[in-house]
C-alpha positions in Angstrom: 0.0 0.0 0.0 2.4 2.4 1.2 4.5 1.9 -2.1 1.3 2.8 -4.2 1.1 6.0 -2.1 -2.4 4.2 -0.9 -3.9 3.9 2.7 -6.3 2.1 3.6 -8.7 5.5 4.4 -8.2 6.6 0.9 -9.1 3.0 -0.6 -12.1 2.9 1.2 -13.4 6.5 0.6 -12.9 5.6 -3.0 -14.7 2.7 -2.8 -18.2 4.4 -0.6 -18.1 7.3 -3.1 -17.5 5.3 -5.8 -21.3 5.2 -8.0 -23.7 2.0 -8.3 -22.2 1.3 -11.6 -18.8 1.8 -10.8 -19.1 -0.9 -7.5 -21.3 -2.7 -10.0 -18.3 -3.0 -12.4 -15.2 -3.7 -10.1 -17.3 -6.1 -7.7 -20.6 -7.6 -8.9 -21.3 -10.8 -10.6 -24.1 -10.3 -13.0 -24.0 -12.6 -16.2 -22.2 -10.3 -18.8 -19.9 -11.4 -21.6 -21.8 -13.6 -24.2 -20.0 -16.7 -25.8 -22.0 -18.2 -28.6 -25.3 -17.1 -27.3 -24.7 -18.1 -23.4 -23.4 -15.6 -20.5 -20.2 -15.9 -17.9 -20.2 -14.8 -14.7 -16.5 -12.6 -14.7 -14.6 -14.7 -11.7 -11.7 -14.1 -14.0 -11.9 -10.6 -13.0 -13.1 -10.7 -10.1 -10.9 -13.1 -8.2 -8.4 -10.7 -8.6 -9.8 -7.6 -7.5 -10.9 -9.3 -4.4 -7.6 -10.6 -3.5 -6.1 -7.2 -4.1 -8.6 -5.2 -1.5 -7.8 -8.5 0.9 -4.1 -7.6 0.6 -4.9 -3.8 1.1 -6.6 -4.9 3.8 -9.9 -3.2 2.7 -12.2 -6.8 1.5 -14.9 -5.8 4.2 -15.1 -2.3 2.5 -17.0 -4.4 0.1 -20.6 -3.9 1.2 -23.0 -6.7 -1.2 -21.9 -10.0 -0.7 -24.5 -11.2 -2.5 -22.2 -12.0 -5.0 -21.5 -15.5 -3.3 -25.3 -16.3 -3.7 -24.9 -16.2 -7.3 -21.5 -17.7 -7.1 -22.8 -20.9 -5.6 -25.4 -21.7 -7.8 -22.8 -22.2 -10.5 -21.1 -25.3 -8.8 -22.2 -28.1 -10.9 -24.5 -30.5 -8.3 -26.6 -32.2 -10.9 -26.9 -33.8 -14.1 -27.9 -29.9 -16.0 -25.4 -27.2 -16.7 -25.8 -24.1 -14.2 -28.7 -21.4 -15.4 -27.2 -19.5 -18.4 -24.2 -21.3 -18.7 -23.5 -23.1 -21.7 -25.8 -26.2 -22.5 -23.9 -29.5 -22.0 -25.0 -33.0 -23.5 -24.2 -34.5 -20.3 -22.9 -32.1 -16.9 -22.1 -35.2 -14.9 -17.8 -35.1 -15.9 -18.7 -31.4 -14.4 -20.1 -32.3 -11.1 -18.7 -31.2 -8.4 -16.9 -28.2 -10.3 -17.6 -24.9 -10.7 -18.8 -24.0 -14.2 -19.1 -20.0 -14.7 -17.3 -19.0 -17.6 -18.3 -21.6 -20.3 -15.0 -22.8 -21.2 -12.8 -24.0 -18.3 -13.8 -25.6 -15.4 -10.9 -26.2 -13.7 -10.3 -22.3 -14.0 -14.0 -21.4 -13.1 -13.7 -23.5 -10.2 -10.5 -21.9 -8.8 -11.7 -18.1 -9.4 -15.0 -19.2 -7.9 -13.0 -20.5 -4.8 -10.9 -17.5 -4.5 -14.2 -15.3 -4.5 -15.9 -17.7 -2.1 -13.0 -18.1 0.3 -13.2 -14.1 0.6 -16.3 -13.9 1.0 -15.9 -15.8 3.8 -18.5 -18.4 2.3 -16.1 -21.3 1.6 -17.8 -23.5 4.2 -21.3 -23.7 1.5 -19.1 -25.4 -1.1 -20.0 -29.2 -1.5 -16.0 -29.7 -0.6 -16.4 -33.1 -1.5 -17.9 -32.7 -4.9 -15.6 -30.4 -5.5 -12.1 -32.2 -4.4 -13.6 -34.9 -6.5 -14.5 -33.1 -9.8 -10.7 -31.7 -9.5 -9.1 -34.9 -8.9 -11.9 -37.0 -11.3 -9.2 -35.2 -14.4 -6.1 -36.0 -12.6 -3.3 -37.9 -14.7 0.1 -37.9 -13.1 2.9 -35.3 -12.2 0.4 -32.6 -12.3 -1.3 -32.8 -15.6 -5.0 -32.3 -16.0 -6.6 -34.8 -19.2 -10.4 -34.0 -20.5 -11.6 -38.1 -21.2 -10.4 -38.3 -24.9 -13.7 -39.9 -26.2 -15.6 -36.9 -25.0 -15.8 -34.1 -28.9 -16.5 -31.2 -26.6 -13.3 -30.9 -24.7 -13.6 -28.1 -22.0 -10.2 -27.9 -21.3 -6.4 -28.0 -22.1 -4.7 -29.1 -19.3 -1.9 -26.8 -19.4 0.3 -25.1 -16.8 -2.3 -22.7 -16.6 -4.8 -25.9 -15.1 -2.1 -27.8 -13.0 -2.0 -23.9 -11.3 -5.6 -23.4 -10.9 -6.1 -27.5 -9.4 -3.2 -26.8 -7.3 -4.4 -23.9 -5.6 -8.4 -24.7 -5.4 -7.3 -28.0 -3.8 -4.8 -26.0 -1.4 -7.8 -23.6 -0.3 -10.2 -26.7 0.2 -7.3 -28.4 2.7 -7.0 -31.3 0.2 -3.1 -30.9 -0.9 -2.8 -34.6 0.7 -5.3 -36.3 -1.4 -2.6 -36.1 -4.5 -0.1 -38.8 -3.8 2.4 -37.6 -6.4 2.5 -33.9 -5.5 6.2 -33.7 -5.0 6.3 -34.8 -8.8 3.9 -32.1 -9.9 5.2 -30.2 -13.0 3.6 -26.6 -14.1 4.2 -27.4 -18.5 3.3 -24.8 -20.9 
C-alpha cells in the first residue's frame, strides 16, 4: 500500500463514493460477456480484484456480498449445466466443479473458490464434490486430461490448469489427497 502512495482510508473513501455502476463494475457478478449465445459470470476478473482489496486490507469495505449467492449456484451438483451457462450434453464429468465462464472448469472452479473463500462463504461449497471433480481429471505429475472420447473438450490441461487445481485443492485443505505432488510439473 504504502508503495502505491495508498492507505487504507483513501481505498475505502474511493470505494463508498464510488457510484452503483462503478461498484457494479469492479465487484458484482451479473451474467455479462456472451460466448455463442450463453453468458459468464466474470470470476476471471473478479478473483483478482478481491484478492487485491484483501491484501490492502480493505475486503470488508466491500458492502454486497451477495455475489456469493450467485457464485454458488454455479457449482455443478446435478446432471444440467448451471442457469445460463452453456448447454452441455451431459454435466455429470462437471459435477462437483464450478462452471461459470463456459470454457474451463478447472479455472472457473479456482476463481469461484478465491471469491468464495473471501467472501468468507467457503464453508457452502460441496468440498467433496468439489475435491472430487478436480481430482476425477487428474493424470500424473500434475497434468490435468479432459476423457479423450468426449468431442466437446472443455479444457487444455496446461500449466495454466495444474496452477488453478493446485491452488483450489490447497484452499479446500485437500493438498494430501494427491499422492504424487512432490512430482507435480507446471508445462506450458
Amino acid at each position: 500500500k504504502e508503495q502505491l502512495g495508498l492507505s487504507e482510508k483513501i481505498i475505502r473513501q474511493t470505494i463508498a463514493s464510488a457510484s452503483t455502476e462503478q461498484k457494479q463494475r469492479w465487484f458484482d457478478l451479473k451474467p455479462a460477456r456472451a460466448y455463442e449465445g450463453f453468458t459468464a459470470l466474470p470470476t476471471d476478473d473478479l478473483a483478482p480484484r478481491l484478492q487485491c482489496l484483501d491484501k490492502l486490507g480493505c475486503l470488508d469495505a466491500m458492502e454486497d456480498k451477495s455475489v456469493a449467492e450467485t457464485l454458488l449456484q454455479n457449482q455443478v451438483l446435478t446432471e444440467q449445466s448451471p442457469p445460463g451457462r452453456r448447454l452441455l450434453r451431459d454435466a455429470r464429468p462437471l459435477h462437483g466443479l464450478f462452471f461459470t465462464g463456459c470454457s474451463d472448469p478447472i479455472r472457473d472452479t479456482y476463481e469461484s473458490l478465491v471469491v468464495l473463500e473471501k467472501l468468507g462463504r467457503l464453508n457452502q461449497v460441496d468440498r467433496e464434490a468439489c475435491i472430487a471433480g478436480i481430482l476425477r481429471f487428474y493424470s500424473s505429475e500434475g497434468r490435468f486430461v479432459w476423457p479423450s472420447n468426449d468431442p466437446i473438450r472443455l479444457f487444455v490441461g496446461d500449466a495454466r490448469d495444474t496452477f488453478a487445481a493446485f491452488e483450489s485443492l490447497r484452499i479446500l485443505g485437500a493438498l494430501d489427497r494427491v499422492k504424487d505432488l512432490e512430482k507435480w510439473q507446471f508445462r506450458p
